[in-house]
C-alpha positions, 0 to 999 in steps of 0.5 A, spaced: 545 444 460 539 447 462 539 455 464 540 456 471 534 458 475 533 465 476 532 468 484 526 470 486 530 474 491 530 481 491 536 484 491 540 491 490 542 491 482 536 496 480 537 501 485 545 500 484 544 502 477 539 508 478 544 511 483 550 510 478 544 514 474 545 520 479 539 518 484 543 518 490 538 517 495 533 511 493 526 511 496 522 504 495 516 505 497 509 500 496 502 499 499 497 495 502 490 494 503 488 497 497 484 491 496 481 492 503 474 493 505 475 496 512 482 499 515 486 504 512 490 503 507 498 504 509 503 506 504 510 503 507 517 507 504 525 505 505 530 511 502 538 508 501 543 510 500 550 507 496 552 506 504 547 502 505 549 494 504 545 488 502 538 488 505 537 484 510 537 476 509 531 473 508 527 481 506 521 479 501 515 482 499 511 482 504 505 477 501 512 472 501 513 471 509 509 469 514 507 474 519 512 472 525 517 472 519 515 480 517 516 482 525 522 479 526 524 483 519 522 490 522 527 492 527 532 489 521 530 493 516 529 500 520 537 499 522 538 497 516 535 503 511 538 510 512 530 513 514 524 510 513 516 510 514 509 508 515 503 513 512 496 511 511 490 514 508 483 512 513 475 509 510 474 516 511 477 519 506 478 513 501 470 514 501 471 522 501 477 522 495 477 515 492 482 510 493 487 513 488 488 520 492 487 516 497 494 512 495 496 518 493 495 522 501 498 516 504 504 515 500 506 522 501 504 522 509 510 517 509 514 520 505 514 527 509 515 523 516 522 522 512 527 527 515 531 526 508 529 528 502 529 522 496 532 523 489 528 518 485 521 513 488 522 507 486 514 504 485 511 498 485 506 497 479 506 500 472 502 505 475 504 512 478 499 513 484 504 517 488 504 523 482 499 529 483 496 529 476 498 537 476 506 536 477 505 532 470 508 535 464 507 542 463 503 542 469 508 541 474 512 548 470 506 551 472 506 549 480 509 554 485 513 547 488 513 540 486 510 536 493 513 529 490 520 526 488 521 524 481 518 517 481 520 510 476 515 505 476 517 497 476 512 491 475 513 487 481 519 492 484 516 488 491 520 482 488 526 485 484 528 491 489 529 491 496 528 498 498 521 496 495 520 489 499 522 492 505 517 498 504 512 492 503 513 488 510 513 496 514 506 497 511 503 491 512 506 490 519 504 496 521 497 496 517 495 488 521 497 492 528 491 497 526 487 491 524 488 487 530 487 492 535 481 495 532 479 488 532 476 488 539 472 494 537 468 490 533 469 483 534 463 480 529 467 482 522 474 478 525 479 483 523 484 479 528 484 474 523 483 477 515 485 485 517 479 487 513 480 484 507 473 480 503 475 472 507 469 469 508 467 471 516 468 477 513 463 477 509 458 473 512 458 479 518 457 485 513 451 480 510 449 479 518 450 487 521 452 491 516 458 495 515 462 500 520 464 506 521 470 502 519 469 500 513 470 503 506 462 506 505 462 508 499 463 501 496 459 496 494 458 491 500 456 485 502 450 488 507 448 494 503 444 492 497 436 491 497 433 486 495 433 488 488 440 490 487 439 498 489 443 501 494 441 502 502 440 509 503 447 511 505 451 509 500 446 511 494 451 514 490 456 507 489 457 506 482 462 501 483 463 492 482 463 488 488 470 487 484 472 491 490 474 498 487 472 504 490 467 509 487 471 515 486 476 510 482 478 510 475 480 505 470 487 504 473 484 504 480 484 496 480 486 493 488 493 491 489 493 483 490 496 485 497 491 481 501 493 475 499 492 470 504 490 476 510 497 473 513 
């Protein structure tokens, strides 16, 4: 008899076993528009405690549901969660710090709109972006205070954890609401319909009239490169691909695949 076919519905088994490990207060957290070209990107973080029942139905990583799906999970999820919240870094200040701090700023954005304070983050990916690298080992003994909770990483926590999953759906509605109503300000790149990520109207736009004050100026855009491959002026010093990773970023700075589909 062939194997029963594992759920790809999250659930609470990951966060049932960290608080028996003493991690009372959970935080799922995870981003969108890393990969993005214009927009913020948006840091979403849902804390549970062992009060806090099976998520949702129908909760999943964001990229899963279609966006009348992720609205109507909204208002489910923040009655369902103990506290919960949005953060986002902008254009600006991805170009000022990179894409990594920028993460970095927006996470902990969200985390200090909480009115609790989580044990353990549970993050989405292999990589630690919420952690300063001064609260590192022997560094952190060093620093007057620690700014951060304690993190654990999970490869596609989004699709295990419902903490996670529900972290994921509040950032990305909340991100595509900015995108949409900023649409209007600048119809020509269609944020209405790919929320700022490299859909092909997008990129004929950024070919036809530039970038904006919106978009992210220290990456290497379509619309922003000379005839023989040098940069315009104002963006001189990008070092980077058009793989879509930011100039300051580094070797892990790779963007998140959370633009699939631009739902």
């Amino acid at each position: 008899m062939p194997p029963p076919v594992r759920s790809r519905k999250p659930n609470l088994r990951v966060e049932r076993a960290l608080q028996r490990d003493g991690y009372r207060l959970l935080a799922g957290m995870d981003e969108v528009g890393r990969g993005a070209l214009a927009g913020p990107v948006t840091v979403g973080v849902v804390v549970i405690d062992e009060t806090c029942r099976s998520a949702p139905q129908g909760v999943r990583d964001s990229k899963l549901l279609q966006p009348h799906a992720r609205e109507a999970m909204v208002p489910r999820i923040r009655r369902w969660s103990l506290a919960h919240a949005v953060g986002h870094a902008s254009p600006a200040e991805i170009d000022e710090i990179g894409i990594i701090a920028a993460l970095r700023l927006a996470g902990r954005r969200a985390l200090a709109a909480l009115d609790v304070v989580p044990d353990l983050v549970i993050l989405d990916g292999n990589h630690d972006w919420l952690t300063s690298p001064d609260e590192v080992g022997l560094l952190a003994f060093a620093a007057d205070e620690v700014h951060s909770p304690p993190v654990t990483t999970m490869i596609k926590a989004d699709l295990k954890c419902s903490s996670v999953a529900s972290a994921s759906v509040l950032a990305k509605v909340e991100r595509d609401r900015i995108m949409v109503d900023l649409a209007p300000e600048h119809p020509a790149y269609a944020w209405e319909l790919n929320k700022g990520y490299s859909a092909p109207e997008h990129l004929d736009a950024l070919r036809e009239h530039g970038p904006c004050d919106l978009h992210r100026r220290s990456w290497r855009l379509p619309g922003t490169m000379t005839d023989d491959g040098g940069a315009f002026a104002a963006l001189d010093d990008a070092e980077v691909s058009p793989e879509l990773v930011s100039a300051n970023a580094g070797p892990n700075d790779r963007p998140h695949e959370d633009g699939a589909g631009h739902a």
